[in-house]
N, C-alpha and C positions, 0 to 999 in steps of 0.2 A: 429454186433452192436459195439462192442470193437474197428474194423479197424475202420468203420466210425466215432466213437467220436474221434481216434486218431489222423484221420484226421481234424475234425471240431476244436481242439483243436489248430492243428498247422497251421490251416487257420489263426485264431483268432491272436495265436502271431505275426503272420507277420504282419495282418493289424494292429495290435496294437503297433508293432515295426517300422513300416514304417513310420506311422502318427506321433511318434511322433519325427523322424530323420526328417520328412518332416517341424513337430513345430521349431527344434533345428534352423534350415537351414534359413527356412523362415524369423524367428524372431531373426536371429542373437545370439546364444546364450551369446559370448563374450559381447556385446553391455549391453544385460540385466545383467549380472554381475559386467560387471564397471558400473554399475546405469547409463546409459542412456537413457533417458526417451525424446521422439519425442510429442513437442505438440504443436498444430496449433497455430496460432497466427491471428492478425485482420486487419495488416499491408498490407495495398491494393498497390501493388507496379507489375508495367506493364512496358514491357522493354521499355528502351528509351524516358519515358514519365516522366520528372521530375513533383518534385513537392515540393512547398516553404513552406507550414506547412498545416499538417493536425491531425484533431483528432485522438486517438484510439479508444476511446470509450468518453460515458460521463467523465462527476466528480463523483468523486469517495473521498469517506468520509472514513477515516481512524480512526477505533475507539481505543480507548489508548491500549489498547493489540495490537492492529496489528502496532502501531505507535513505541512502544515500541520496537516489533520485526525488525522493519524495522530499525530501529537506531541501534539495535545489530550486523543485519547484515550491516549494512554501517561499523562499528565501527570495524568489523571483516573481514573489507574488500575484500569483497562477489564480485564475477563476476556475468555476466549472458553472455552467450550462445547462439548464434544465427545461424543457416546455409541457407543457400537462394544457389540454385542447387549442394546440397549439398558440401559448401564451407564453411568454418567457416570463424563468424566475426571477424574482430579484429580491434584495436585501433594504428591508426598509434603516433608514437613517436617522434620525432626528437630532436636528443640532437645536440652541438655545442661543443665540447671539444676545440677548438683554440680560443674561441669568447674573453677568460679572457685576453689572450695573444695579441689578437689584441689592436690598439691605439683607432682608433675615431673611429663615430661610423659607418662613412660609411663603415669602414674595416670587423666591427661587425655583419652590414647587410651583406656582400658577404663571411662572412666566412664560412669554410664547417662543414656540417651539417653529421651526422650521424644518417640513418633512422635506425628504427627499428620498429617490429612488436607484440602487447600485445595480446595476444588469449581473444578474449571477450570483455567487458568494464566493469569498475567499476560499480556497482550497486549508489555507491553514493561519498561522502567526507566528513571530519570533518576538521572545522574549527574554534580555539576558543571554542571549548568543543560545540560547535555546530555540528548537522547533516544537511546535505542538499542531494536531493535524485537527480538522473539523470535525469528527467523528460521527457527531449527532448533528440529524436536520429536522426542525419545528415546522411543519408544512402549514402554512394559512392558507386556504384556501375561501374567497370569498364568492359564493353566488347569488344571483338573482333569483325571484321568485315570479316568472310571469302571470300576469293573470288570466284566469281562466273561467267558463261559467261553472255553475254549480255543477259539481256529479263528475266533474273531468279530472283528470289524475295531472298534479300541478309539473312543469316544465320547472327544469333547472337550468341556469345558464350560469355557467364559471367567469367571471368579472375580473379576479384578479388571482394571481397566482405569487405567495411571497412566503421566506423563508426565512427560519432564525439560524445559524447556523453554531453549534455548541461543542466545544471540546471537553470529552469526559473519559477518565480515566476507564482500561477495563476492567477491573475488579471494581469501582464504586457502581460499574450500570446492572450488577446481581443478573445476568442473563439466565433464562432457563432455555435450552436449546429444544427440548422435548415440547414444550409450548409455543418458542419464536418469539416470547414475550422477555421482557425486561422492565427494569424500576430506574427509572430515573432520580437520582437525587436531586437535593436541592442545592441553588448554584453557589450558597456559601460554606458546604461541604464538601465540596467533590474537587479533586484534581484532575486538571490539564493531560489530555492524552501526547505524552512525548515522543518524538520521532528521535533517535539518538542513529545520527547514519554511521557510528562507530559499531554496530552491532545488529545483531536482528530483532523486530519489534514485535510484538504481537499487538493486534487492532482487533477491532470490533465497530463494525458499522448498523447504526441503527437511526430510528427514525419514527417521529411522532403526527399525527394528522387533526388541524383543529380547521373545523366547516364555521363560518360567518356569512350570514345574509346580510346581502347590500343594495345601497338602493340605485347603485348606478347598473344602468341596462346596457345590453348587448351590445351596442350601438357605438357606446361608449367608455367599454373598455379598455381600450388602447390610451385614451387619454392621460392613464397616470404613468405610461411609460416613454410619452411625446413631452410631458413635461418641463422644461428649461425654466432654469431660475433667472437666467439672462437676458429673457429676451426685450426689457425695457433695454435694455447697455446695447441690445444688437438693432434693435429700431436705430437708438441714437447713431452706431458708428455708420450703419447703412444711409442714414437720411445725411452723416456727415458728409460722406463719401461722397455719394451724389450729386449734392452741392456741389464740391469740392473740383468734381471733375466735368462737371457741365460750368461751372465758371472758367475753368480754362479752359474746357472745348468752346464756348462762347468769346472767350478771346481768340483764340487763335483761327476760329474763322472769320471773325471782324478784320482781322490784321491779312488774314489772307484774301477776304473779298473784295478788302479797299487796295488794295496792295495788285491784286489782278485786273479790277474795272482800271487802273492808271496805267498798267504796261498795257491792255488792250487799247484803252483811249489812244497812248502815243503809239503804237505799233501802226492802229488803223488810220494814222492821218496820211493827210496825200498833199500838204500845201510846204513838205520840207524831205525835199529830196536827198538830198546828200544826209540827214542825220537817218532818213532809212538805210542808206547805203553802210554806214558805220557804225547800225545797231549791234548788239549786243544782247545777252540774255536767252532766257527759253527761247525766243522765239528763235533765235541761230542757231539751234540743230533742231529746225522742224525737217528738214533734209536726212535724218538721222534716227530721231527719236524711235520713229516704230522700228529701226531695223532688225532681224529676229537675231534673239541671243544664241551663246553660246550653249549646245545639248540643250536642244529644244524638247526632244519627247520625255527628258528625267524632269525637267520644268512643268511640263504641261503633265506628268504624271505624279510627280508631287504635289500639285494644285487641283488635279481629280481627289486626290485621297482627302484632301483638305475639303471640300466641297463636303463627302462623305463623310467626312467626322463634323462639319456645319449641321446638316441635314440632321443628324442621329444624335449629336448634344439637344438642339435645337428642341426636335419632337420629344425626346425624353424628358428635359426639361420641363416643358410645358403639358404634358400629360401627366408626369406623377406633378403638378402643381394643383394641376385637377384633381388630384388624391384617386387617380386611376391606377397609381403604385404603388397596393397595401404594404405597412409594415408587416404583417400575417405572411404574407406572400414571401418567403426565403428567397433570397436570388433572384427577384421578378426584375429587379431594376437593371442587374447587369445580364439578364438573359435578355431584358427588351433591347439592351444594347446591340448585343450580339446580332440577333438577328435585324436589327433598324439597322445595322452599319452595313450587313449582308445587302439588304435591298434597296439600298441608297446607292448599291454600286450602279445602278442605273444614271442615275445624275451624274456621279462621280466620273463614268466613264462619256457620259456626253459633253459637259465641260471642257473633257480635256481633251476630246477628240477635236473641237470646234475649235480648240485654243493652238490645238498642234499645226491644224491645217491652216491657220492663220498666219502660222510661224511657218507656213513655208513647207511644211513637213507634207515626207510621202508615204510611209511606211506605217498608213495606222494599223494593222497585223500585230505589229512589236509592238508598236505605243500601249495599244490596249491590253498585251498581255502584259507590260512594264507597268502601267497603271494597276491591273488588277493584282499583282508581285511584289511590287520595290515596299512599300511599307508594311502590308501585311504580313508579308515575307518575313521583314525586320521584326516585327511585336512577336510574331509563330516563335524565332529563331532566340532571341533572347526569352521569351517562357519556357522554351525547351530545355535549353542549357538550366538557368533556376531551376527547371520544373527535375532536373538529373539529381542538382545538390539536394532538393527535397526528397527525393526519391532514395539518395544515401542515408540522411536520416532517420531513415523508414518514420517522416512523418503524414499524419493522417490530412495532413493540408496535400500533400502532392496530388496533381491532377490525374486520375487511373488512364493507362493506356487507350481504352475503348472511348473515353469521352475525348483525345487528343485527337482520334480515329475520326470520330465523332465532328468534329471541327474542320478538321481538314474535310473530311466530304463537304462539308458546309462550303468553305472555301472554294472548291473546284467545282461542285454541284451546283450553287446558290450566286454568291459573289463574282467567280468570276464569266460563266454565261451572262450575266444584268452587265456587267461591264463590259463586256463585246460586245452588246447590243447594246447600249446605249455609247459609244464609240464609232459604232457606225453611222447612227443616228446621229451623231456631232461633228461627224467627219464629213458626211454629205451635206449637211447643212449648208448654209452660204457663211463666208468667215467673216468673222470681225471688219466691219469698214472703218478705216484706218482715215480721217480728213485728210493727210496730205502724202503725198507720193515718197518717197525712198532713196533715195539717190544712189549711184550707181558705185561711187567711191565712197569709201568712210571718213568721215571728219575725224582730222587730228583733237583727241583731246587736251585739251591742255591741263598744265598742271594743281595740282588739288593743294588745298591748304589742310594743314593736321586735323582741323576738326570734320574735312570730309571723308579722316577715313572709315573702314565699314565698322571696325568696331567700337570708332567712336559714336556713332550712328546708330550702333545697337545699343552702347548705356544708353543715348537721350530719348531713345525711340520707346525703349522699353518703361520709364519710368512712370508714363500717364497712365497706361493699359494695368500696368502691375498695380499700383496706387489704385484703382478701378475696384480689383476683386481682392485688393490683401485682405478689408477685411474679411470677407467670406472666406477665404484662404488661413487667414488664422482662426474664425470658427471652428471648422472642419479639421484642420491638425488641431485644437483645444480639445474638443469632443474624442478624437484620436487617442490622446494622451490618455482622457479618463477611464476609459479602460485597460484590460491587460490582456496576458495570456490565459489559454484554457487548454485541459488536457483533462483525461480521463483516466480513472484507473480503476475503475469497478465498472461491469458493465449491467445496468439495473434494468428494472420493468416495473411500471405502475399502470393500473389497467384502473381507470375511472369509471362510473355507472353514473351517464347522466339518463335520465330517465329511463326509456328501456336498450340505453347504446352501452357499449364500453369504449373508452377511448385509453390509447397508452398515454403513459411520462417517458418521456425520453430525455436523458441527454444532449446538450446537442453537443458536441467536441469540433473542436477546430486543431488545427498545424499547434506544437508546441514550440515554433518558431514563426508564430503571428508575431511575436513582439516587434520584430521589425518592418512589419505593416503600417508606414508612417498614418496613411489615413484610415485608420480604422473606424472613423463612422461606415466606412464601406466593409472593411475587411473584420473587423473584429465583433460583428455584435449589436456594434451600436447603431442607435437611431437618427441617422441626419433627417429631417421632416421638414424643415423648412425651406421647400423649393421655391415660393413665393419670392425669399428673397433673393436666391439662386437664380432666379428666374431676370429679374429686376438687373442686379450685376451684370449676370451675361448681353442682357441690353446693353448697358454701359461701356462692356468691354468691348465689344462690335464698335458702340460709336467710336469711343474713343482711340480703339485701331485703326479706323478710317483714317480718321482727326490727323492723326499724329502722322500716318504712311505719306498722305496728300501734302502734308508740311515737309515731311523729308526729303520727299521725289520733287516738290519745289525749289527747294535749295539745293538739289543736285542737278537739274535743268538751270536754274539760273547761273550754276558755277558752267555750264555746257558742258556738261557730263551726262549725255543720253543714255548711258552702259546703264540703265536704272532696273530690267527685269529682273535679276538677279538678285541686285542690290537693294528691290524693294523686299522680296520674299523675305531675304535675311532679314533684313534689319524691322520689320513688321513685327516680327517671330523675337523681338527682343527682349519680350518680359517674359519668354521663358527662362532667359540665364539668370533673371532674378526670382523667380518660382526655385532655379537647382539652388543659388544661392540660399535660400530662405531654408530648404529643403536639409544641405548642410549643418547652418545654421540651427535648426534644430534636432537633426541627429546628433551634434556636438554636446546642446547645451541642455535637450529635454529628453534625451533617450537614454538606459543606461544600457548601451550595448555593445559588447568586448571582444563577441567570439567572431569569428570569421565568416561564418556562410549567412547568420543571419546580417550583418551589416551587408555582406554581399547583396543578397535578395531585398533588404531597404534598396541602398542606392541603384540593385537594378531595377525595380519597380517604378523609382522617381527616374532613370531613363526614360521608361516608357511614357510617365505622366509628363515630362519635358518636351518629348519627340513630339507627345500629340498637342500640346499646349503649343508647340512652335510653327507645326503646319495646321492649324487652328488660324493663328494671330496672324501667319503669315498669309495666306488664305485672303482673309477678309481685308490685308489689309492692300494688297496685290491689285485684286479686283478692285477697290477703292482707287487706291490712284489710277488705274486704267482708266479708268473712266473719267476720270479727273484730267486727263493728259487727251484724252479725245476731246473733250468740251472744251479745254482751253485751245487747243490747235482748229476747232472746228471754230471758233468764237474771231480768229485773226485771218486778216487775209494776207493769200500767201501768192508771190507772183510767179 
């Protein structure tokens, strides 16, 4: 009876663990955490088949609340979101930077133009303290024409998807309702459709479809929405940087190579006895140095987690660098997250199993479930509380109960089994060899000068590593900024016929409290694509935390201050207080944001991006001086 319920039990988990790996997969779970929300729309659009105006639906009467809303969001200038074969819309642009320079006007007409591309379209405009709303949308749709032999029925492929967006009064659009058709005027005719939130509006939504053949292929439609006009300006600041911080990683290990062959040379001679006797320096707490710190298993369990976010930036990185992470794919980059951080708890938990029992520790049981808890824990517990305030604004960003569900199985299912088991695996292992023995009393330290304290330690520590990725750090919030918000207020459907398929238009909609999404290449929409150089930086920021950890834990051995495990974590971890700095910084001076819950959800988001950018840096930079403090004490001899 016992074997078969033990069985029926472990039937049960698997189905129950499958089904919901099979929800995660299905429903994109990335997708549903950056609030994207897929909803049909009414827009009747068939390939190849233009068309000069048509209804969306009736009129539609706006009563002063929802008028009101509607002018807030114009005023708050609101996108909306559209994809038609899975292609997002956007607003073509063309600027003329020579046209001032030009004389007459024929020059003015042929001068060159510079295109460019807006993810979405305004929801509306202000004019004169007035609102007027987009009413009318100019659908371009351009497709390819593949080739085929004779007698075969030619394939269509959609290439790009772009939209005019028009404000038109509703008595100049002459609608027939009995037809669903309407006449557009001409735009030096027709007035502005007004939102007046003093009153209720009557609207009319409608919508025009013009088909263009192009000659760019399948293959390479994405390319006018990867676009950057920058990217000469981001080679240069990337290749500055670089420079910048391999000449001073290049100094300072020159200065620390010569600087260590001389204390080893004088430490290892034998023909001056009495000046051994009244050394000084690192080498006078090698009696000390390894002694384990204080709360060994939150150390070694913070430095698993950190391991586990190396591992899963790391492979991310460098697979969508391969363009193995389409933009097409909604959400693919933060779902490979998700589950790359899940199964990374494997290292994560060996690490810090090997690292605890080195420190002495017995209790790996705790360690491990402390490892697979203390930070998870923390990122769960802080998106839950935001994820309440989203949930009061009945906005469409908030994460639904079932995918929260959803996660946590992840968490107890996924993560933390890999991290008991690889916990034991590092627990049984043989531990760290330490060169020189421990001694039995603790050396008095002696006293510190002001620049050894820890937070002086965190300015200087953090300024090389920060300096590293600011520029890519100010890419990424730039790209941020150029976006907006997106909400929806009609819910539409366009059902496309590429040869013999139909495909829908959907909107896409997001949280109407995205605005304080600082990074919104992630969160809003937009396209961050350049992982090459993403890629290249994070090199950089590794060395350069090394660099810098191995410099600080020097000058704290040389002051004979062994207390360094603790103090290297910290102060490794320092260019995250100038990441919140920066992060301030520009909520202050680039954000315009007033109300309460969304600044809240900013600065708690750059928490999150703080907390993991500190056990990152601190991470790499930990295990750098460990090692660095073994080879120097393994390099002396010690009586």
């Amino acid at each position: 009876m016992v074997k078969y319920l033990n069985v029926l039990i472990q039937v049960f988990f698997v189905y129950f663990f499958s089904n919901i790996f099979l929800y995660l997969c299905f429903y994109c779970i990335g997708e549903v955490l950056r609030g994207d929300r897929i909803v049909n729309t009414f827009y009747d659009v068939k390939m190849t088949e233009d068309k000069k105006c048509e209804l969306v639906c009736g009129k539609k009467k706006l009563s002063m609340e929802e008028s009101k809303l509607m002018a807030e969001r114009i005023q708050e200038e609101y996108y909306v979101h559209l994809i038609a074969d899975n292609l997002p819309v956007a607003t073509r642009l063309e600027f003329y930077p020579n046209r001032e320079a030009a004389g007459d006007e024929e020059q003015k007409k042929v001068a060159d133009k510079d295109v460019q591309f807006e993810h979405g379209y305004r929801l509306g405009f202000v004019d004169n303290n007035k609102f007027y709303l987009h009413n009318h949308l100019s659908f371009i749709l351009y497709f390819h024409k593949e080739k085929v032999e004779e007698g075969e029925t030619h394939n269509y492929r959609v290439v790009r998807f772009e939209v005019v967006p028009q404000s038109v009064k509703v008595e100049d659009l002459k609608a027939v309702d009995t037809e669903k058709s309407c006449t557009l005027p001409e735009a030096s005719g027709s007035a502005p459709q007004e939102i007046d939130p003093a009153k209720d509006n009557e609207i009319l939504f409608t919508y025009s479809v013009t088909w263009k053949e192009s000659e760019v292929k399948w293959a390479s439609r994405w390319d006018t929405y990867l676009t950057m006009s920058d990217v000469q300006i981001h080679w240069f600041s990337i290749v500055n940087s670089v420079v910048v911080v391999f000449f001073l990683s290049g100094i300072l290990s020159m200065i620390i190579i010569r600087t260590l062959r001389k204390d080893i040379a004088n430490y290892n001679r034998e023909d001056d006895i009495e000046d051994t006797m009244e050394e000084s320096g690192w080498k006078n707490v090698h009696g000390d140095v390894f002694r384990p710190p204080q709360y060994p298993m939150i150390l070694s369990s913070l430095l698993g987690s950190g391991i586990q976010l190396f591992c899963m930036i790391l492979i991310v990185i460098f697979v969508a660098m391969l363009g193995m992470l389409s933009p097409s794919s909604r959400g693919a980059l933060m779902t490979t997250s998700c589950f790359l951080f899940m199964f990374m708890g494997v290292f994560g938990g060996f690490f810090a199993g090997r690292l605890y029992r080195t420190l002495k520790g017995h209790r790996w049981r705790k360690g491990a479930f402390c490892t697979a808890t203390l930070y998870p824990g923390v990122v769960f517990g802080i998106c839950f509380v935001l994820n309440c305030f989203i949930w009061g604004e009945h906005s469409s960003g908030a994460v639904p109960f079932t995918t929260m569900l959803a996660l946590l199985c992840m968490w107890f299912g996924i993560s933390m089994p890999l991290v008991y088991l690889g916990y034991y695996f590092g627990f049984r292992k043989q531990p760290y060899d330490n060169p020189v023995r421990t001694n039995q009393i603790p050396r008095q330290v002696p006293e510190q000068r002001w620049y050894m304290n820890k937070f002086v330690g965190i300015l200087m520590a953090g300024i090389l590593p920060f300096g590293a990725m600011f520029i890519e750090l100010f890419f990424i919030f730039s790209v941020s900024h150029s976006g907006s918000q997106t909400d929806h207020f009609i819910s539409c459907s366009s059902y496309i016929k590429i040869g013999r398929r139909w495909l829908e238009l959907h909107p896409l909609t997001s949280s109407s409290l995205c605005v304080c999404r600082h990074l919104q290449a992630i969160w809003e929409n937009q396209f961050y694509y350049l992982f090459g150089f993403l890629f290249l930086v994070f090199i950089i920021l590794v060395v350069s935390c090394s660099q810098i950890s191995i410099v600080m834990v020097y000058f704290q051995l040389c002051a004979e201050d062994y207390r360094w495990w603790w103090r290297t974590f910290l102060v490794s971890g320092g260019s995250a207080f100038y990441v919140l700095i920066y992060a301030v910084f520009y909520f202050v001076n680039k954000l315009d944001i007033v109300e309460f819950i969304p600044s809240l959800l900013y600065f708690g988001y750059t928490t999150l991006m703080v907390l993991s950018f500190w056990l990152l840096t601190g991470t790499i930079g930990f295990y750098a001086a460990y090692m660095f403090i073994r080879k120097i004490y393994a390099a002396v001899k010690i009586d």
